[in-house]
N, C-alpha and C positions, 0 to 999 in steps of 0.2 A: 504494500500500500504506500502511497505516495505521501509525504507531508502534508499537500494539500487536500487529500482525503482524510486524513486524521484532525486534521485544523477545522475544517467542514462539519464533521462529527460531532465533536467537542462542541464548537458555537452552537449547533443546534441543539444537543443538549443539554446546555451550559442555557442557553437564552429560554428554550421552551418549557425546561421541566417544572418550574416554580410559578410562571407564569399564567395566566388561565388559557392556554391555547392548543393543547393536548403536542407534547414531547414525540410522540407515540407515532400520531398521525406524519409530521415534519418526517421523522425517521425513515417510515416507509414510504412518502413522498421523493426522499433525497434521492433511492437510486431513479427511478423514472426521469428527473429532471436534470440530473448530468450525466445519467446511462454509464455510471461507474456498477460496479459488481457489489453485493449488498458483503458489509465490512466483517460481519461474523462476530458469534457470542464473545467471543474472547473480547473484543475492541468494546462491543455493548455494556459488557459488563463492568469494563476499565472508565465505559464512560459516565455509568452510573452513581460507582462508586466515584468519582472526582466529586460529582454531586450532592452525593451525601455526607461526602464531607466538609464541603462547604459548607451547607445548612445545619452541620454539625456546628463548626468555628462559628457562624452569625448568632444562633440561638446555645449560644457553650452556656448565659447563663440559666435560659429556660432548662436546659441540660441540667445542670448541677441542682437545680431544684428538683428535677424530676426525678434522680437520683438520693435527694434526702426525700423527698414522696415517699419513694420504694422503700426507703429502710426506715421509714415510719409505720408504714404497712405491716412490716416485716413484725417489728415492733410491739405492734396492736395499738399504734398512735394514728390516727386520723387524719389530714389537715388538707389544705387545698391543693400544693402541691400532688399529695397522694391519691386525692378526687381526680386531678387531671392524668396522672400514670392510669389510673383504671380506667378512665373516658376512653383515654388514648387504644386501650385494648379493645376496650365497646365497639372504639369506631373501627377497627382496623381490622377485628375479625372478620366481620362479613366478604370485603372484598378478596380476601386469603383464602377463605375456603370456598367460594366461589369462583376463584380465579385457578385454586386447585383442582379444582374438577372441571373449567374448561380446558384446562391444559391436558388433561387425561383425555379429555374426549376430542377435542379439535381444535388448538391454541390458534390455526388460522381462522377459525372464523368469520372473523368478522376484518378481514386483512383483505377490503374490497377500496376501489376507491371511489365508490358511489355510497358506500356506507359513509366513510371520512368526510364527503363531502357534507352530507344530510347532516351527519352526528356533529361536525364544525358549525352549519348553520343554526342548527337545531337549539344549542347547546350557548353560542352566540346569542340568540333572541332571549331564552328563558332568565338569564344572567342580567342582560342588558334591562329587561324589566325589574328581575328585584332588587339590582342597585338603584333602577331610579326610582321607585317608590316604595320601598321595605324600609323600616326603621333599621337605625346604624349606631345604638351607642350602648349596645352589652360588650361585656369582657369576659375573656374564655374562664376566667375563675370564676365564675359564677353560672357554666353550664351544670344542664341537669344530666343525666342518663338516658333520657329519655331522646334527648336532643343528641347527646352523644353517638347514638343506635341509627336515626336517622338519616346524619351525615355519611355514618357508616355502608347503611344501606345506598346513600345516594353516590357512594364512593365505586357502588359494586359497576356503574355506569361506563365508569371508567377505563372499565376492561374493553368496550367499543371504540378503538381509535376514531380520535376526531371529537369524542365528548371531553378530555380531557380532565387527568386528577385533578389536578390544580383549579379545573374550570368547578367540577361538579360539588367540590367539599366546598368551595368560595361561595359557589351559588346556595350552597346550603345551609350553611353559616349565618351569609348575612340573611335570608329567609328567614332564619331563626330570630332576627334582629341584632347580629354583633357585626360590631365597628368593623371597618372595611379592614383595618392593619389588623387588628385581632383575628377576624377571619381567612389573613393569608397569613396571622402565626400558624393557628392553628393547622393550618393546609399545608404546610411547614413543616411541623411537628410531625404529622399525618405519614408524612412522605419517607420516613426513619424506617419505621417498621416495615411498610409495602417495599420501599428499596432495597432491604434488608433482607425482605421472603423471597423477590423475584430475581435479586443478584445470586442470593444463595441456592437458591433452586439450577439457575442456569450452570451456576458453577461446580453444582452437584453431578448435571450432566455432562458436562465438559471431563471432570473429573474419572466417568465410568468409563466413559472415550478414550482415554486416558487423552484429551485434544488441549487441556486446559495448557497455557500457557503466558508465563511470568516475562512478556516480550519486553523490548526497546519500546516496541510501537505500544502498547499494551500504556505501560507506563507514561509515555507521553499526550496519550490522549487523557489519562488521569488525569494529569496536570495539568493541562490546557483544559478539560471539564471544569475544572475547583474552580483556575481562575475565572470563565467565564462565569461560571454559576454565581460565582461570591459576587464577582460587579453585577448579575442580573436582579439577584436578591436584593442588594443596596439601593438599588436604581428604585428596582416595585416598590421597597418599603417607604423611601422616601415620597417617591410621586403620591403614595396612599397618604400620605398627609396633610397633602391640599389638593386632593383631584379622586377620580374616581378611575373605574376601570373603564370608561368608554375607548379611549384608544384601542385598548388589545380586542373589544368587541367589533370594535372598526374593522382589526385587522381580518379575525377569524368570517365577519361577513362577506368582504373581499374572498378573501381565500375559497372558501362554502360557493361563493356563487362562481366564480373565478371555475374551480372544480365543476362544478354543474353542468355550466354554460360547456364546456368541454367535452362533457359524458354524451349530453344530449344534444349535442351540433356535430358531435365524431371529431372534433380538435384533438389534436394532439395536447398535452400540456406545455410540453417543450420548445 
């Protein structure tokens, strides 16, 4: 693989995964519109992880809280920290054991790009209404369980490239009514464990393969993932504090119809 395939990579999953405009969809778009060869788990995986480490470093102190949660837990001490380490489980399961048994039964599924397209539009409109008129000033310490289970379930959407994680836990969030920066912590936080289930899954099978491999290339799209993830993080978190998410619904509209107009005229994308 070339530098410039690796750097490609990276950006895109450095810029999309945090973002609301589904990681996922961009990925399986990328080989169709430069007709390079699709990069393979070993690179995916390298590129994942740069990302979660990122969002590791950005929220180190949500982290260390989360961490005195757990061993309050442990404990038989309570406290809000420890409320969100459980939430965190509420919400995360669904999509994991759901996402478990699409992968048993047909991980391509839904790996169309007339679905990508629908589920970008789709996913675009539903967003763009409940930022503009859902209330916006709860804070994730103060979710219930209830609220927790839902996001979770609406996290299971996810699995459809083109609905995007980041898009569907944001949209479900602020639905619930929390503040637009609390609802991409939380989509944030969210992204630890799913990253964590779907890198160690892939790396499982890489491993039986015996395919898994600790490259040059491997490593450098890590790196080049962190950094771009970390500036993309900085960037959303600050624009969320005087603006909204309409831009990136801009863009995924473009994009959804962009695809459409494509499918149903016989266009090439390219």
């Amino acid at each position: 693989m070339t530098l410039a395939h690796l750097l490609l990579v990276a950006l895109v999953q450095g810029v999309t995964e945090f973002i609301p405009v589904s990681s996922s969809a961009h990925l399986i778009l990328l080989p169709t519109v430069t007709g390079w060869v699709d990069q393979g788990l070993n690179i995916d995986i390298a590129a994942h992880l740069g990302s979660l480490a990122a969002v590791i470093v950005y929220l180190h102190q949500d982290i260390i809280c989360l961490l005195r949660g757990s061993a309050n837990i442990l404990l038989g001490r309570a406290n809000a920290d420890g409320r969100l380490i459980l939430w965190l489980v509420v919400a995360s399961a669904p999509a994991i054991l759901v996402g478990g048994i699409l992968v048993n039964f047909n991980a391509n599924l839904f790996r169309n790009i007339e679905i990508v397209a629908w589920a970008t539009l789709i996913g675009a409109a539903v967003l763009m209404v409940v930022d503009k008129f859902g209330p916006k000033s709860r804070v994730i310490k103060n979710m219930t369980v209830k609220e927790a289970l839902g996001i979770g379930i609406a996290q299971i959407l996810a699995l459809v490239p083109g609905a995007s994680r980041a898009g569907v836990t944001i949209t479900a969030a602020l639905f619930c009514g929390y503040d637009r920066r609390e609802a991409a912590r939380f989509s944030m936080l969210l992204s630890i464990p799913i990253i964590l289930a779907a890198g160690g899954f892939n790396a499982a099978q890489l491993t039986v393969r015996g395919e898994i491999a600790l490259t040059q290339a491997a490593l450098l799209t890590a790196a080049l993932s962190f950094l771009v993830s970390y500036i993309t993080i900085n960037f959303m978190m600050e624009w969320l504090r005087h603006a909204s998410y309409m831009p990136f619904i801009i863009y995924r509209i473009a994009i959804g119809v962009t695809l459409l107009l494509c499918i149903y005229t016989d266009v090439s994308p390219v």
